[in-house]
C-alpha positions as CSV (number, residue, x, y, z in Angstrom):
1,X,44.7,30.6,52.8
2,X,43.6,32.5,50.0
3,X,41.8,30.0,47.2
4,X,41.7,31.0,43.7
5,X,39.0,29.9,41.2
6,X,40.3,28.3,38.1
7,X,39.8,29.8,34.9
8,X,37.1,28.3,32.7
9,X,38.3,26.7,29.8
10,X,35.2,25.7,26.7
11,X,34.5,22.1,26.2
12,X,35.9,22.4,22.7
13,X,39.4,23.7,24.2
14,X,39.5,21.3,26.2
15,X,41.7,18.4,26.0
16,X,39.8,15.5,24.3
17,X,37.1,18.0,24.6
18,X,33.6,17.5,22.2
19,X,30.1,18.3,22.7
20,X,28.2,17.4,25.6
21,X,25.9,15.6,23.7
22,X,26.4,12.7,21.0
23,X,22.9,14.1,19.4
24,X,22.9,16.1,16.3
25,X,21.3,19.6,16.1
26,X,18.5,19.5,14.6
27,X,18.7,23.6,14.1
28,X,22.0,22.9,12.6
29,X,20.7,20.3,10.4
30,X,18.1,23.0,9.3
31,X,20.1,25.7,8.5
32,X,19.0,27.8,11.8
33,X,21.7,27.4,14.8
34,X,22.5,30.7,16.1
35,X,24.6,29.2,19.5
36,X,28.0,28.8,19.4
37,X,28.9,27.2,21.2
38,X,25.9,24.2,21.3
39,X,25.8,21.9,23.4
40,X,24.8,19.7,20.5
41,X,26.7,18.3,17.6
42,X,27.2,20.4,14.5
43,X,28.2,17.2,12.0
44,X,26.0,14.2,10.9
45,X,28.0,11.6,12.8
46,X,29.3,11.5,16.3
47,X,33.3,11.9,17.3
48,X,35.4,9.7,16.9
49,X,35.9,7.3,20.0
50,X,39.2,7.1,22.1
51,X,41.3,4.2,22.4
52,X,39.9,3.3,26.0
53,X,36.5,2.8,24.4
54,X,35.1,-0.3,24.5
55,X,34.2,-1.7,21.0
56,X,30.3,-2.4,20.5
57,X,29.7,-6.0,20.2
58,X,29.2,-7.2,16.3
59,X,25.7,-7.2,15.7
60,X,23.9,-10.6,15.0
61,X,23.6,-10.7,11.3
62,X,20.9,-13.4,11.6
63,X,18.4,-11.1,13.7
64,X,18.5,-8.4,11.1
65,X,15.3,-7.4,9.3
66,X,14.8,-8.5,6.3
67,X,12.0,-9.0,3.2
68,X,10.1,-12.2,3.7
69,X,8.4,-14.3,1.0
70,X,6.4,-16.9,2.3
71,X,5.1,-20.4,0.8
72,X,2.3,-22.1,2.9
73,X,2.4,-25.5,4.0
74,X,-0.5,-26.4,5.8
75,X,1.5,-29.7,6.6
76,X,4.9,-27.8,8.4
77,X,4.5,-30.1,11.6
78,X,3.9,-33.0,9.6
79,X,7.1,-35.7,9.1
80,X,5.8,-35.1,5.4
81,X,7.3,-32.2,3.9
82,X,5.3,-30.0,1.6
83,X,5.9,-29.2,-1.9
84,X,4.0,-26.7,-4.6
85,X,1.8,-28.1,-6.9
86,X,1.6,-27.2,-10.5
87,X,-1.9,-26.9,-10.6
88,X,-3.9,-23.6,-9.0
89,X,-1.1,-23.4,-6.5
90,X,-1.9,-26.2,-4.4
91,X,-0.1,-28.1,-2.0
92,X,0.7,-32.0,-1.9
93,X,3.0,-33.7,1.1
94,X,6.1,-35.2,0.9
95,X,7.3,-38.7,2.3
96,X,10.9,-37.6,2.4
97,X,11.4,-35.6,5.8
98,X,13.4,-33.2,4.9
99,X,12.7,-29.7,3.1
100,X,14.0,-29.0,0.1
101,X,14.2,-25.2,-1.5
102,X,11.7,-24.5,-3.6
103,X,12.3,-24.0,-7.2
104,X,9.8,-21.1,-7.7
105,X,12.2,-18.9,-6.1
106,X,14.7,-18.9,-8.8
107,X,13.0,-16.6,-10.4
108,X,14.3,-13.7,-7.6
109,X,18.0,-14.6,-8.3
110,X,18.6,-14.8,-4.6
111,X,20.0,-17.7,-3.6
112,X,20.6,-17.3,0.2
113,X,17.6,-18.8,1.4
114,X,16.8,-20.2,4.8
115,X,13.6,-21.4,6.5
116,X,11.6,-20.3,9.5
117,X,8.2,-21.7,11.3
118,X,5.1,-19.0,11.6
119,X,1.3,-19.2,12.6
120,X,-0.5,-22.3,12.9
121,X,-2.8,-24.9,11.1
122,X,-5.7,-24.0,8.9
123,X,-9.0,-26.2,9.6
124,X,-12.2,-26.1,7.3
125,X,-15.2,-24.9,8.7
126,X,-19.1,-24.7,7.8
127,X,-19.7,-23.1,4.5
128,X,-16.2,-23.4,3.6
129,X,-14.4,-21.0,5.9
130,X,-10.7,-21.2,6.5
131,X,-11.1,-20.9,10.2
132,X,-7.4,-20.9,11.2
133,X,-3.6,-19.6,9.6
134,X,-1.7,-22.5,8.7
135,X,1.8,-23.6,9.8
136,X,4.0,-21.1,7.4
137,X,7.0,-22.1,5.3
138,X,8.9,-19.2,4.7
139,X,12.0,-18.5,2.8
140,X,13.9,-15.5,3.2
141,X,15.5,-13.3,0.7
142,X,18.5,-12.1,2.3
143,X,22.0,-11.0,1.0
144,X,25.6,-11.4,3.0
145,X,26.4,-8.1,4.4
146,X,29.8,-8.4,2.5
147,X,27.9,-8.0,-0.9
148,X,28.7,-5.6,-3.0
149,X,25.1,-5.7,-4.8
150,X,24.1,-4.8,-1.4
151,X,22.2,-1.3,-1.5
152,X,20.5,0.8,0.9
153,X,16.7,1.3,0.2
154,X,16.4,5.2,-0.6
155,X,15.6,7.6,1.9
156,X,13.9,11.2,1.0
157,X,15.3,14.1,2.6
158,X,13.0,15.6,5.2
159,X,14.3,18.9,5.0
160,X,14.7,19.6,1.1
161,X,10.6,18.8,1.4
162,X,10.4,22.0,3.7
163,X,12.9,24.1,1.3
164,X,15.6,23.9,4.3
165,X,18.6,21.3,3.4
166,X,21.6,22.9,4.0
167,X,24.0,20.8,1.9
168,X,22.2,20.8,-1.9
169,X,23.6,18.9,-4.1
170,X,25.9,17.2,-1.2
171,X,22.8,15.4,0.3
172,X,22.9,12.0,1.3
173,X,19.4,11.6,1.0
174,X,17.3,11.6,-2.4
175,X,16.0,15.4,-3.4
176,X,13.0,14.0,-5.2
177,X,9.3,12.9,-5.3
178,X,10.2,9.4,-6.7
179,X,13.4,6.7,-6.7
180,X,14.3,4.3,-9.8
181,X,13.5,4.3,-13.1
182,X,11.1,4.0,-15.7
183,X,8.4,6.4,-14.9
184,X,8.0,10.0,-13.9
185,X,6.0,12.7,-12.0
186,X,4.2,14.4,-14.4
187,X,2.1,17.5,-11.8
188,X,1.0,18.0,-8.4
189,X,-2.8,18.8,-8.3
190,X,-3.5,21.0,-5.3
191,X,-7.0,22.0,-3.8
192,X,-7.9,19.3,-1.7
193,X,-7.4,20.3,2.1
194,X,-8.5,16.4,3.7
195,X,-7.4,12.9,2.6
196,X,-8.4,11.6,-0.8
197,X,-10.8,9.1,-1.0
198,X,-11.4,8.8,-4.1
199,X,-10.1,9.2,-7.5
200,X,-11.9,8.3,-11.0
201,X,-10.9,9.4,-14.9
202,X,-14.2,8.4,-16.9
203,X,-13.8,6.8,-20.2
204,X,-13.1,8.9,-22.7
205,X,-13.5,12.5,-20.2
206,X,-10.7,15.3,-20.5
207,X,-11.5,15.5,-16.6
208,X,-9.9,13.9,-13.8
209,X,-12.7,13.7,-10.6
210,X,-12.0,13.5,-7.1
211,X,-13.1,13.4,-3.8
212,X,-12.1,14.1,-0.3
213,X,-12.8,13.8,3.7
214,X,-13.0,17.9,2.8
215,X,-16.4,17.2,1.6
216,X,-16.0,18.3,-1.8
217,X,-15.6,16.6,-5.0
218,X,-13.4,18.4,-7.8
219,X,-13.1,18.3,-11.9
220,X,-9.6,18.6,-13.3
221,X,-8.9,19.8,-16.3
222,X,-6.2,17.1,-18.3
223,X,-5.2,20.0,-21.0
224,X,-4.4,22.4,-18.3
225,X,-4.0,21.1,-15.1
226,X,-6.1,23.0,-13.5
227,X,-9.2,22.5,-11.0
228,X,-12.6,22.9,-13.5
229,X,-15.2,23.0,-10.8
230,X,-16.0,21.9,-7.3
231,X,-19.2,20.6,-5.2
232,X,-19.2,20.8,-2.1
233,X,-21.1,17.9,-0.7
234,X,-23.4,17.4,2.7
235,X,-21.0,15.1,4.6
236,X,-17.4,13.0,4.1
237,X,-17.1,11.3,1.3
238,X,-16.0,8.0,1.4
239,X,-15.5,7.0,-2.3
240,X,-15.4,7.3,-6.1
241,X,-15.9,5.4,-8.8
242,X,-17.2,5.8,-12.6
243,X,-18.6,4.0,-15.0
244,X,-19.5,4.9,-18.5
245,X,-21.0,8.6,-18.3
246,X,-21.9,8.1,-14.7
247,X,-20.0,9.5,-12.1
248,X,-21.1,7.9,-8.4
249,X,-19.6,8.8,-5.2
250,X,-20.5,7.1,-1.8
251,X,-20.9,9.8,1.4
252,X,-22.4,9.4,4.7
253,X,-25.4,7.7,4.8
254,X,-26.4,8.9,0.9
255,X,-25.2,7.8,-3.0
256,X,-24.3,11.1,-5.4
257,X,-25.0,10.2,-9.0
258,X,-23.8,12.5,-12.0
259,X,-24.6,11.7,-15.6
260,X,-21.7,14.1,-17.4
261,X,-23.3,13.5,-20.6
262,X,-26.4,14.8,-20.0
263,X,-25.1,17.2,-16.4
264,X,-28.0,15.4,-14.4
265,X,-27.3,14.6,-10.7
266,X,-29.3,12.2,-8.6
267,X,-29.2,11.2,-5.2
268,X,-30.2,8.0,-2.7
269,X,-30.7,8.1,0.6
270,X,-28.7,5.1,2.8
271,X,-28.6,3.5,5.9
272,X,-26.5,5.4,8.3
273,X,-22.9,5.2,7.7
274,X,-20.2,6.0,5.3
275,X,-19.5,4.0,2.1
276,X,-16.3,2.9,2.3
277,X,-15.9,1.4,-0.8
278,X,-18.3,0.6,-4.5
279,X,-18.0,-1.8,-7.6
280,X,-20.7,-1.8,-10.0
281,X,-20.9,-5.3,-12.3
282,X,-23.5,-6.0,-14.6
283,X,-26.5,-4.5,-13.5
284,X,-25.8,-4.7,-9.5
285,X,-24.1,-2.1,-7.6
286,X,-22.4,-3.2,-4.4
287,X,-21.4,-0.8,-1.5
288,X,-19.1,-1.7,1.3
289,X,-20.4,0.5,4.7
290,X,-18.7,1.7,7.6
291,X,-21.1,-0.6,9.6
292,X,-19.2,-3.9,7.7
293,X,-22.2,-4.7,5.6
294,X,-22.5,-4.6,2.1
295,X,-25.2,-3.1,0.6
296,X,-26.7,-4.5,-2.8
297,X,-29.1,-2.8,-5.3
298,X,-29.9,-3.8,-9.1
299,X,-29.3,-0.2,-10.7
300,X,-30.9,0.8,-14.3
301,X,-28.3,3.3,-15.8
302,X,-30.7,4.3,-18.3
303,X,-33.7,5.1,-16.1
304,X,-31.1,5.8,-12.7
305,X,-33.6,3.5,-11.0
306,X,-32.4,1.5,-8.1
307,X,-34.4,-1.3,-7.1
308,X,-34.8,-2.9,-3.4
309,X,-31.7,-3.2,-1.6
310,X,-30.5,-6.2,0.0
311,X,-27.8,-6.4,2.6
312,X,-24.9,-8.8,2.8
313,X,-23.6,-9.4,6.8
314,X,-20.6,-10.8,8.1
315,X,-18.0,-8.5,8.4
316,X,-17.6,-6.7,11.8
317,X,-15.7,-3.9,10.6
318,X,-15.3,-1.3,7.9
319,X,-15.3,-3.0,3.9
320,X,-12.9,-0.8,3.0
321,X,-12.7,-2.4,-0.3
322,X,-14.4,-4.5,-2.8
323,X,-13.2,-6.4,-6.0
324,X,-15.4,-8.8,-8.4
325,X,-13.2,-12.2,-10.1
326,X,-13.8,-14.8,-12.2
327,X,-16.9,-16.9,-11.6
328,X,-19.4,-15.0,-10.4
329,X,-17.4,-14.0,-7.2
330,X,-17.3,-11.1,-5.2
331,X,-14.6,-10.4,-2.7
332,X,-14.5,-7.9,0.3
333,X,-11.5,-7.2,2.6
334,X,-12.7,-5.3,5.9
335,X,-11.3,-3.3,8.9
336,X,-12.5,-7.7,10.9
337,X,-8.9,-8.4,9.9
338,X,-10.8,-10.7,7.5
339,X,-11.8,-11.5,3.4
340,X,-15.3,-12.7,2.5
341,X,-15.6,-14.3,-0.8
342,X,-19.4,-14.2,-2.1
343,X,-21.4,-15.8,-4.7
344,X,-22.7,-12.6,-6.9
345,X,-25.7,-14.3,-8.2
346,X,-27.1,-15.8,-4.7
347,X,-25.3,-13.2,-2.3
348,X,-24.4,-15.9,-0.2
349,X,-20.8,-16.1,1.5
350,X,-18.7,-19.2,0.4
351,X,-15.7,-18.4,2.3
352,X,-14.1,-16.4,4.9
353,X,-10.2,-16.0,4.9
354,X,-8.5,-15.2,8.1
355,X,-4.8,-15.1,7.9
356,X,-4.5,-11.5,8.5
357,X,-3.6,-10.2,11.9
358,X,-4.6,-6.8,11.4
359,X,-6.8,-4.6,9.1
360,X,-7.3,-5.6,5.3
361,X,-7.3,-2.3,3.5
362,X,-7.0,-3.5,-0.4
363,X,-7.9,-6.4,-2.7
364,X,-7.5,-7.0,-6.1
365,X,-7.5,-9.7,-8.9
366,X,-4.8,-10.3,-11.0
367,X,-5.3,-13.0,-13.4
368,X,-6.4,-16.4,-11.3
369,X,-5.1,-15.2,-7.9
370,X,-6.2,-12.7,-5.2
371,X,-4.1,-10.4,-3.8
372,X,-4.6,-8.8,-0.1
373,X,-3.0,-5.7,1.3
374,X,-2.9,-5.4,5.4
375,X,-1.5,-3.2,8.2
376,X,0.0,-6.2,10.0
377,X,3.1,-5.6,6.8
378,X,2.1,-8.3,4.7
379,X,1.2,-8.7,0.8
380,X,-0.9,-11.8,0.6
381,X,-1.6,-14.3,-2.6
382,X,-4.2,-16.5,-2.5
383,X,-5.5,-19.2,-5.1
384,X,-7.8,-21.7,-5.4
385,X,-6.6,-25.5,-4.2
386,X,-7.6,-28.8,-5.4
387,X,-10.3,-29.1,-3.0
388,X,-12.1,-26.0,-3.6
389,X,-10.4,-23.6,-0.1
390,X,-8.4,-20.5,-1.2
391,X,-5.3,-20.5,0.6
392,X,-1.9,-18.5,0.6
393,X,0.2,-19.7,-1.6
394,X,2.7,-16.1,-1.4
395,X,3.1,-14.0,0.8
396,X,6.1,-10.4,1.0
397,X,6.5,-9.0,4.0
398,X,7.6,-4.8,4.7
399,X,8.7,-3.5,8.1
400,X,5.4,-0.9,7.4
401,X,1.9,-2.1,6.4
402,X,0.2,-1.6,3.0
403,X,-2.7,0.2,2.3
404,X,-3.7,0.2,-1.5
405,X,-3.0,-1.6,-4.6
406,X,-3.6,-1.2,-8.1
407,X,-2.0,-3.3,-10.9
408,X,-1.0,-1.6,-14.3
409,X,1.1,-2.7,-17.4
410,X,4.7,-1.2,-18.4
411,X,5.3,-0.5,-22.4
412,X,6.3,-3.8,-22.9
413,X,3.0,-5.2,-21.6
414,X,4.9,-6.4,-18.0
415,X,2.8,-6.3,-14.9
416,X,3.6,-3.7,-12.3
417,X,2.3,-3.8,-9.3
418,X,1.6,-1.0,-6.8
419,X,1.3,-0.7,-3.3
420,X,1.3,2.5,-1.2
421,X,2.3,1.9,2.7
422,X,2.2,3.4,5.6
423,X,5.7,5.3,5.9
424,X,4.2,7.5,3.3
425,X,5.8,5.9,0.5
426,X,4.6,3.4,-3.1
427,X,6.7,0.8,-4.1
428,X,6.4,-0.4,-7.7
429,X,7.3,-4.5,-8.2
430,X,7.7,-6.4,-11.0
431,X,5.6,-9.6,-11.0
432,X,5.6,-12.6,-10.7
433,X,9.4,-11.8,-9.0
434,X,8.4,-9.1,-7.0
435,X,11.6,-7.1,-7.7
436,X,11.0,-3.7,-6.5
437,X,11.7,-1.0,-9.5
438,X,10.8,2.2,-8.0
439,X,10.1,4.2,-4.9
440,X,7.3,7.0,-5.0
441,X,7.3,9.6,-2.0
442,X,4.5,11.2,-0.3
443,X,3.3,14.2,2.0
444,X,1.7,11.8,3.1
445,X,-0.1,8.0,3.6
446,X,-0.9,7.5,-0.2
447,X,-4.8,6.0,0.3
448,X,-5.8,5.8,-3.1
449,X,-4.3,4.7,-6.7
450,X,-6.1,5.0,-9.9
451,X,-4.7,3.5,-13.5
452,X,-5.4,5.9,-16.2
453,X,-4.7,5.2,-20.4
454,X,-2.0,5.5,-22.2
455,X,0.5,4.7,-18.7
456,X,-1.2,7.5,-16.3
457,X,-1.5,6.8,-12.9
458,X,-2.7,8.6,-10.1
459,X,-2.1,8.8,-6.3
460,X,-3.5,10.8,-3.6
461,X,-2.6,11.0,-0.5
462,X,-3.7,11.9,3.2
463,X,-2.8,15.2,3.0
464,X,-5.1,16.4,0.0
465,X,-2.5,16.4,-2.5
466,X,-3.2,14.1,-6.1
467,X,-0.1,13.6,-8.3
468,X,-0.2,12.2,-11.8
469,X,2.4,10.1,-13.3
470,X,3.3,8.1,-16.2
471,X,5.1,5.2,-17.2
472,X,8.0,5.5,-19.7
473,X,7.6,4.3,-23.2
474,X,3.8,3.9,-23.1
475,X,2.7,7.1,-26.1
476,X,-0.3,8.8,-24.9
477,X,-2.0,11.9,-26.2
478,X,-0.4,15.7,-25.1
479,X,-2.1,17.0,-22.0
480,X,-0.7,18.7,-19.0
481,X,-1.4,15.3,-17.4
């Protein structure tokens, strides 16, 4: 008996017929398909289902992600419930044992709040350590998925960065460096080939400096824009900072010194190692090493003398940034997944702060509290309690982790604060409510921000590019930056 083949009829003709595969092209996406037919999708969202397809299960809205601010309690176990204290922050218990919201979080305008149970009880150590995370009471900013305030956070389109979106002006995704309002990219300053590590505009220079794993330091030109001179250095550099006419950069295992005034340059041999990070108070310059010591000289600016080093230990990993507060105090966050808090005039350690989980990559002061920035996706506050510990007192947590912060004021003299993280993107937040305004994109990991006058600010990020931006409404004099 004589068979005969069937004819072969294309999945698309075919009845109920669509692509073999529910993934979209990414050549299509791109602008670059040249099959037809694909065997992937040629839309942004798959085919419709048919009626004999079974209906996904609702999705739990409870286990959804969502943006944590945290109060401490270091008494969550307790029958005594703990409530904030008006003074510094601190804590004071409860008899009552139940918890009641707190009151500070009016200020968010979110009134869905629920509590949840995290880490475990601090204990005081010798010389004032905070050996342990305490029990955590958290409540959760979270809206109804029914909201209608309820807004996606924006998401920059990966293919208009390359020049190859297809659909324009029809994107879904944002066509831009930046989200929100009230600031603006002013240029991209281009030259660098390595991450930027450092970024410094001297008081009262018409040059922007900066620095780079590329080994070179650059001069930019504010009037023009344009790259004024380069050195190239012996080795990475690790950081920047100025102050005055000086100009000093940390590399590996030596200290670059330029007096702009006067175009002198001086150098100091170090230890081996990278520095990480500087701060220069008074008369004392203090360098953070790869080694996680901290290395201390008394420095002349006059003579650019620096006298007998001392060395501050403790830390086990990089001190990849350094901040001085109130009080004589010197704090120092480090790759240790720790904080160190150090007495400037004695150089002795007072406390040690562990409630991070991963590395610390930023601290700053911002009026009577510390702030800490960490890959394990949390924004920690920390102030002083009645009997004399530092403890959390806020905490915001990001499904990426942070890795620099500055703090700058809008025209109307309202904090900002920023904080770059690692999905390549800043986020601006108003304080104290930590409402985010804005939304800066990057090439890549932003690793350094620098505050400028007149509302300049600067970024740079991993992949060598600086951009300069400026808040709206804050005057400042006409320059291409």
């Amino acid at each position: 008996m004589a068979v005969k083949a069937a004819t072969r009829v294309s999945i698309f003709d075919r009845v109920g017929g669509q692509p073999a595969k529910t993934q979209v092209c990414t050549y299509w996406l791109a602008g670059r398909c040249n099959r037809n037919p694909c065997r992937f999708m040629h839309r942004e969202s798959p085919p419709p289902q048919s009626r004999e397809t079974k209906l996904a299960p609702p999705k739990d809205v409870r286990g959804m992600k969502s943006r944590k601010m945290t109060w401490r309690s270091p008494n969550y176990n307790n029958p005594e419930t703990a409530t904030l204290s008006s003074k510094k922050g601190g804590m004071h218990g409860s008899s009552s044992g139940q918890s009641s919201r707190q009151k500070v979080l009016a200020n968010t305008g979110n009134e869905n709040v629920h509590m949840d149970q995290e880490m475990t009880i601090a204990s005081s150590g010798t010389h004032g350590d905070i050996q342990a995370p305490p029990k955590v009471l958290t409540a959760v900013r979270t809206e109804p998925e029914n909201c209608s305030s309820r807004k996606a956070k924006p998401k920059q389109c990966k293919y208009w960065i390359t020049g190859n979106c297809v659909h324009g002006d029809k994107c879904k995704d944002l066509h831009s460096w930046f989200s929100g309002s009230g600031f603006t990219l002013l240029k991209k300053l281009e030259g660098h080939t390595k991450a930027i590590t450092g970024i410094s505009l001297p008081s009262g220079s018409d040059k922007l400096y900066s620095c780079s794993k590329d080994k070179s330091i650059r001069a930019w030109d504010c009037h023009t824009g344009q790259c004024a001179g380069s050195v190239i250095t012996d080795g990475e550099a690790g950081c920047l900072i100025s102050e005055g006419s000086w100009l000093l950069v940390g590399l590996q295992t030596a200290l670059k010194a330029w007096n702009l005034q006067h175009h002198a340059e001086f150098g100091f041999g170090l230890l081996a190692g990278l520095v990480c990070s500087m701060v220069l108070v008074d008369d004392k310059l203090f360098a953070g090493m790869e080694d996680g010591s901290i290395l201390v000289w008394k420095l002349n600016l006059e003579t650019l003398t620096l006298e007998a080093a001392e060395m501050l230990k403790g830390h086990h990993g990089a001190v990849t940034s350094l901040v001085v507060g109130s009080n004589n105090r010197l704090y120092s966050g480090s790759r240790d997944c720790t904080i160190r808090v150090w007495d400037r005039q004695n150089l002795k350690c007072l406390h040690t702060l562990y409630r991070h989980t991963k590395d610390v990559m930023a601290v700053i002061c911002w009026d009577n509290y510390l702030l800490s920035a960490s890959l394990d996706n949390t924004l920690k506050i920390w102030a002083a309690t009645e009997s004399g510990t530092i403890d959390v007192i806020h905490e915001i947590k990001e499904d990426c982790g942070f890795i620099a912060l500055c703090g700058i004021h809008d025209a109307e003299v309202k904090p900002i604060l920023l904080c770059s993280c690692n999905d390549n993107t800043l986020r601006l937040y108003d304080l104290p409510s930590f409402t985010e305004r804005g939304r800066i994109f990057s090439k890549g990991e932003v690793e350094v921000i620098e505050i400028g006058t007149d509302g300049l600010f600067f970024t740079g990020d991993a992949t060598g590019e600086i951009s300069v931006w400026k808040l709206h409404g804050v005057p400042c004099e006409e320059t291409a930056l």
